[in-house]
C-alpha positions in Angstrom: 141.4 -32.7 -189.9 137.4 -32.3 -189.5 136.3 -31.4 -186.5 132.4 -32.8 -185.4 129.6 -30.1 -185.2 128.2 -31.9 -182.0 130.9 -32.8 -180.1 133.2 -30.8 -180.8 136.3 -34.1 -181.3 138.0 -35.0 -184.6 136.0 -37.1 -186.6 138.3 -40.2 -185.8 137.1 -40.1 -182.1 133.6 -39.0 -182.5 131.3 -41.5 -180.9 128.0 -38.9 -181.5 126.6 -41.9 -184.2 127.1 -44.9 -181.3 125.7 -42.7 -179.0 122.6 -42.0 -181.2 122.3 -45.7 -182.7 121.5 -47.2 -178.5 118.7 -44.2 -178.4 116.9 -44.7 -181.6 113.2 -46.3 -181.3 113.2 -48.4 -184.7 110.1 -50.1 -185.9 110.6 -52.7 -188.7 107.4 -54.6 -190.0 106.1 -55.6 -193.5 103.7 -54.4 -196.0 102.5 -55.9 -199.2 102.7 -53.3 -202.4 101.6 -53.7 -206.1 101.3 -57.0 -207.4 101.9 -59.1 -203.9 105.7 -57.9 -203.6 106.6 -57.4 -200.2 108.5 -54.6 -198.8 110.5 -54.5 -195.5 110.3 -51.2 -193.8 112.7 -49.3 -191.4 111.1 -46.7 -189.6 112.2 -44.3 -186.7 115.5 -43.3 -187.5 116.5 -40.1 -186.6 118.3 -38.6 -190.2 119.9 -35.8 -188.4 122.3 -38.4 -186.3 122.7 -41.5 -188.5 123.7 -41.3 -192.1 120.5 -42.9 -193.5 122.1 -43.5 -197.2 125.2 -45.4 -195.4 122.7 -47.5 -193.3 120.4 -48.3 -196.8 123.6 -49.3 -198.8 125.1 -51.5 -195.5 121.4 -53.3 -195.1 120.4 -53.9 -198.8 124.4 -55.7 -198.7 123.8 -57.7 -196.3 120.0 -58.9 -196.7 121.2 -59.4 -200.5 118.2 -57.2 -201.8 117.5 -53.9 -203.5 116.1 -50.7 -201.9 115.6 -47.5 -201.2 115.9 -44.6 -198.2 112.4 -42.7 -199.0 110.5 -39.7 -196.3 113.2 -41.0 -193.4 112.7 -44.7 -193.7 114.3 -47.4 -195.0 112.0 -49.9 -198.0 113.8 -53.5 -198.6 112.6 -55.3 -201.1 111.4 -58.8 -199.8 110.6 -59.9 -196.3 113.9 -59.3 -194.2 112.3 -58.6 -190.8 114.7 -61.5 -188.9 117.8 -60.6 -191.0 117.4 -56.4 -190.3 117.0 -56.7 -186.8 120.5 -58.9 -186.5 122.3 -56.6 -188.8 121.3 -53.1 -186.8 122.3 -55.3 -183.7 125.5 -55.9 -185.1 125.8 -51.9 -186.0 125.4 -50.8 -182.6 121.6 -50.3 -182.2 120.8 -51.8 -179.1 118.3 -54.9 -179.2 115.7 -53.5 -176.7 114.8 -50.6 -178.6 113.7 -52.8 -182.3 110.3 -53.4 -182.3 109.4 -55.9 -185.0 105.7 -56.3 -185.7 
């Protein structure tokens, strides 16, 4: 059985992530890159709390699009600002703290 760093509970009851997700100060806005694509980007998100690489793999499912997790962010390919902020919603994050520009 492994036993949280943080907390100090088994991993089964270990609610350090929830707690982290309704803290986090998200920023999600668009920028155009080479050739006109356009990129969706997750910023904010503290790496040492959430697993980053879970959270790219869960978004680029459910907004149907590739992506990467690059320098603590999160780059979708295509404009997904709407359809990211309902997703980390349904994750946990709390609505108040997603700022979408």
């Amino acid at each position: 059985m492994k036993i949280c760093e943080v907390c100090g509970l088994p991993k089964e009851l270990c609610v350090c992530e929830e707690i982290a997700r309704e803290i986090q100060r998200l920023k999600v806005y668009t920028v155009r890159r080479r050739f006109g694509k356009i990129m969706t980007i997750i910023e904010g998100i503290n790496e040492q709390e959430i697993d980053i690489k879970e959270l790219t793999k869960t978004l680029k499912a459910k907004c149907a699009c590739g992506g990467t997790a690059k320098k603590g962010r999160i780059e979708l390919q295509g404009d997904h600002k709407k359809k990211v902020k309902k997703v980390l919603v349904e994750l946990g994050f709390s609505p108040d703290t997603i700022e979408i520009r």
